[in-house]
N, C-alpha and C positions, 0 to 999 in steps of 0.2 A: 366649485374650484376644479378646474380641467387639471389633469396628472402633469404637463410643463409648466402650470403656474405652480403646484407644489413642486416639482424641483427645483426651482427657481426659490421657492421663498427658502426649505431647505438646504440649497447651498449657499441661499445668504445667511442662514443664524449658522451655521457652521463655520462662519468667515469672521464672524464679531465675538467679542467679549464683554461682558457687562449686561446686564437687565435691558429690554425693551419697554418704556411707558408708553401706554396711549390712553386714547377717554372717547368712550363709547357714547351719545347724549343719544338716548332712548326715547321714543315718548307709545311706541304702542299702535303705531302708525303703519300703515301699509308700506310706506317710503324705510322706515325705521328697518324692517325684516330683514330685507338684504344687507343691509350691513350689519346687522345684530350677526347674523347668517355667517358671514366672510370674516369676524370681530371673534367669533367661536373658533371658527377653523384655524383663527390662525396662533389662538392660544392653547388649542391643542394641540401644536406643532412643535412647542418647544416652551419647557416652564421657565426659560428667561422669559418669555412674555406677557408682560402684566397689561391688562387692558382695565380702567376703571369706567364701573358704568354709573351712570346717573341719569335722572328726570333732568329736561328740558329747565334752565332757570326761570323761564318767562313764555309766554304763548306767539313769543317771535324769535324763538331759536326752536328751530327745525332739527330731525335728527343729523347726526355728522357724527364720524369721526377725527379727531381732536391729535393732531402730530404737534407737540408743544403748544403755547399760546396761540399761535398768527399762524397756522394753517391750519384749514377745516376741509375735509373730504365729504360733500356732501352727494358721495357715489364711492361707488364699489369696484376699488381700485386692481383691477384683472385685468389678462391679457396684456395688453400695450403699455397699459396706464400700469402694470405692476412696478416696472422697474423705477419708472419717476418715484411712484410712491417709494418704494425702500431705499434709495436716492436719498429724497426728503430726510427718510426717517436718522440715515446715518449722519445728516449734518445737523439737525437738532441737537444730538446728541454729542458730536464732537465737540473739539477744545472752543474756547470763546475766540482765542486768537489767530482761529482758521480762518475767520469773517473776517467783514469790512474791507479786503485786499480786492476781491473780485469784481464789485463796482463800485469802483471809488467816488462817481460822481453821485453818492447816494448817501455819502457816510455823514452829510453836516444835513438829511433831511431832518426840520424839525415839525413838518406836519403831516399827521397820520395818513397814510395812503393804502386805503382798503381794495383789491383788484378782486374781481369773479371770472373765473373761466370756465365759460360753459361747455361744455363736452356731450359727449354722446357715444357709448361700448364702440360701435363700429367705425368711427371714426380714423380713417387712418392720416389722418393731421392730426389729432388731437395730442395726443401722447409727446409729438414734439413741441409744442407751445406749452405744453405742462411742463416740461422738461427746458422750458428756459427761461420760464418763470419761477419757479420754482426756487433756486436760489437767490432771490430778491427777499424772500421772506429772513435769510442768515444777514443780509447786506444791512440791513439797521431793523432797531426794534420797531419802527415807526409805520412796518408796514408787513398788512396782513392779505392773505390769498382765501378764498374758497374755489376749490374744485366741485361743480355741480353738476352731474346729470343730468342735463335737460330733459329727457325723457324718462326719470325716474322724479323729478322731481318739475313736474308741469304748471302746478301753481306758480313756481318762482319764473319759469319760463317764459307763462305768458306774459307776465307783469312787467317782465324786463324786455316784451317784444323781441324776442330772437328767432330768427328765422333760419341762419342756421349756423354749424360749427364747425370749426371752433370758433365764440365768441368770447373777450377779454372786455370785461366794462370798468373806469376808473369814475367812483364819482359822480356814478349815474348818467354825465354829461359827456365821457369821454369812453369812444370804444373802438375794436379792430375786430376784424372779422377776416376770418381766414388767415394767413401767415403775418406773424407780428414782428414790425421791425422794432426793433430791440433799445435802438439806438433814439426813437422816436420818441417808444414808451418812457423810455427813462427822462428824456428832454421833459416831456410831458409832467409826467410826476416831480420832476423838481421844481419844475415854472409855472404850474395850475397858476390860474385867477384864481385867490382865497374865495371870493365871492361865491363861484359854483362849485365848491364844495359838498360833497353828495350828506345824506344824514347818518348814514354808516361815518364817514370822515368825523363830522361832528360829534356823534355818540364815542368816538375811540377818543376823544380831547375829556371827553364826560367822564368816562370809566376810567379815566387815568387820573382822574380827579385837576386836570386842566381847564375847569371850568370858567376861571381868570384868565389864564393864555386867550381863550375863545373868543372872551368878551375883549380883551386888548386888543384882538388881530380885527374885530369890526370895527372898534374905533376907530382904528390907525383908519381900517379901509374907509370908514366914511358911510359902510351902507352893511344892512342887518343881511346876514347871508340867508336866501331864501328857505335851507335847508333846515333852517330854527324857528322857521314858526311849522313846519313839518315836524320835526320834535315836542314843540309846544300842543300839537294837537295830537300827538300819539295817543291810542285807547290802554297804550301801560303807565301805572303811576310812576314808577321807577323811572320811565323815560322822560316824562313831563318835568319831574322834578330838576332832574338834572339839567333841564333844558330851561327851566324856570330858573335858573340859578344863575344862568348864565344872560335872562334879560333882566332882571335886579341887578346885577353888575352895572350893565349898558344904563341902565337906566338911572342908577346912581351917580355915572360918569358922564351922562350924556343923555339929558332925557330927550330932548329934541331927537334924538337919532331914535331912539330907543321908542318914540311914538310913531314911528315912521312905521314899524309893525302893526299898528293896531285896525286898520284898515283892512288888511287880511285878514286879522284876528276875527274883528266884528263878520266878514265874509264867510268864514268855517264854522261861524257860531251856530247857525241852524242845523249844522250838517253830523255835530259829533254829539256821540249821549253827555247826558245833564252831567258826569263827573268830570268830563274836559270839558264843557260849559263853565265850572266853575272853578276851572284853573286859569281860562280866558279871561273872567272876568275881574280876576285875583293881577292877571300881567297887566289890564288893563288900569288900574288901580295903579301899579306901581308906575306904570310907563307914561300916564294920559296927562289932559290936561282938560279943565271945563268943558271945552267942546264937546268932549265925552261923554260928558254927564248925561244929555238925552236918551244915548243909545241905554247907558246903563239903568239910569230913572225907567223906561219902557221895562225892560225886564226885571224891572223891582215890583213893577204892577204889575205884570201880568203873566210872569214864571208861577209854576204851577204850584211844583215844589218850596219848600220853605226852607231848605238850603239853599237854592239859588237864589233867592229872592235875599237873603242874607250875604250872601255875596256881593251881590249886585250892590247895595248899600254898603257891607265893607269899603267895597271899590270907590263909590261915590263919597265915604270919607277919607279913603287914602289920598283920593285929586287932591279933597280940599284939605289936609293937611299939609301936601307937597305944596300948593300953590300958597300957601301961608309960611313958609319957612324964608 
């Protein structure tokens, strides 16, 4: 921390009243230090600052820093990026009934809208696209931001192919690069096609325990949104589940639609280890119908293991119960 970013951050706690929270999520990491780093310094700055650390809940949340629920710092908010960030911090904190006035076309959204903006220290764009995103996340609860590092954090970089910054991605399917017009972004987020739906979108209906809503919005749409058999093949049980919850729904409501997954399913099967094997074969159970039964009879003889071979026949009496009702 450069001597203008400490006076900066000191004559903001000299301006506020009341306690600072944040949530440090640690895991040990290389990427984790620097904000562990920047998380210290700035709680030695002033003991209104309370910062809570904790391990990672699952092996797909990455280190961040945590400004209320729906925004995550997954970089180390200096230089340019300081002021957005304390920004941020004072409108978390403020009255409830400072929000929802500033973009009103945003206040009846009722489905979760997850944005990443990718950044990079030297960026001198960056800091203004944080800074007008950033209050999207006060404008309803239904949508959340990461601020990420591209260059401190390059796994997530490569994955999301970013070439360069600043990038804003909605949804995995929807993104801007370079200066974001504002008036688009919002269009965009109120009017998505439910369909392409990213799996972060999905997973915030899961954790909210709207696993119902999920399963309604594919029925109405008529088609299993591709980003839930992504969920259904996740390597975390917690993720699966939820995701599995939500094709027992479909499937109880509508099994025709609800076997329209299983062709994918059967295609991922080779691909994920034998405990997602046997949550495949568990949807395929609920969802299928005789046809099915080939694929599953094969892997009843000749899965290696003796839990999935028990599955595999679970499955093949769930069809023929279902087709007996």
């Amino acid at each position: 921390m450069i001597p203008f970013d400490r006076q900066q951050i000191e004559a903001w706690i000299e301006s506020r009243t009341g306690d600072i929270d944040l949530e440090l999520i640690a895991d040990g990491s290389e990427q984790a230090k620097p904000l562990a780093q920047f998380c210290d310094e700035l709680t030695g700055m002033g003991s209104g600052i309370k910062i809570k650390k904790r391990a990672p809940d699952s092996n797909a949340e990455g280190p961040a820093i945590l400004v209320g629920s729906r925004l995550k710092y997954q970089a180390v908010p200096l230089g340019p990026e300081l002021k957005p960030f304390l920004e941020a911090i004072d409108r978390s904190v403020g009255p409830a009934g400072a929000r929802q006035t500033t973009v009103p076309e945003l206040a009846s959204l009722d489905i979760p809208a997850h944005l990443q903006v990718y950044i990079a220290p030297q960026c001198p764009h960056c800091p203004k696209t944080v800074q007008k995103l950033l209050p999207l996340v006060q404008a309803n609860d239904n949508i959340s931001i990461s601020v990420i590092d591209g260059a401190l954090f390059t796994d997530m970089t490569d994955k999301a192919v970013i070439k360069s910054v600043p990038t804003v991605i909605l949804d995995t399917d929807f993104r801007w690069t370079g200066s974001v017009d504002m008036t688009e972004l919002i269009e965009t987020i109120v009017n998505r096609d439910p369909v392409k739906l990213g799996p972060q979108t999905l997973r915030s209906f899961i954790d909210d325990s709207r696993a119902s809503d999920l399963a309604r919005m594919m029925i109405a749409a008529g088609a299993i949104f591709p980003a839930l058999i992504d969920l259904i093949t996740h390597d975390l049980w917690s993720i699966r589940l939820g995701a599995m919850v939500v094709a027992e729904e479909i499937a109880y409501e509508s099994r025709p639609l609800a076997a329209t997954m299983i062709p994918e399913l059967e295609k991922r099967f080779s691909e994920v280890k034998e405990t997602v094997q046997g949550d495949i074969l568990y949807v395929i159970g609920e969802a299928g119908d005789t046809s099915n039964i080939p694929f599953l009879s094969d892997i009843a003889e000749s899965a290696a293991g003796a839990d999935l071979k028990e599955a595999a026949i679970d499955a093949i009496e769930a069809i023929n119960e279902n087709m007996n009702r």
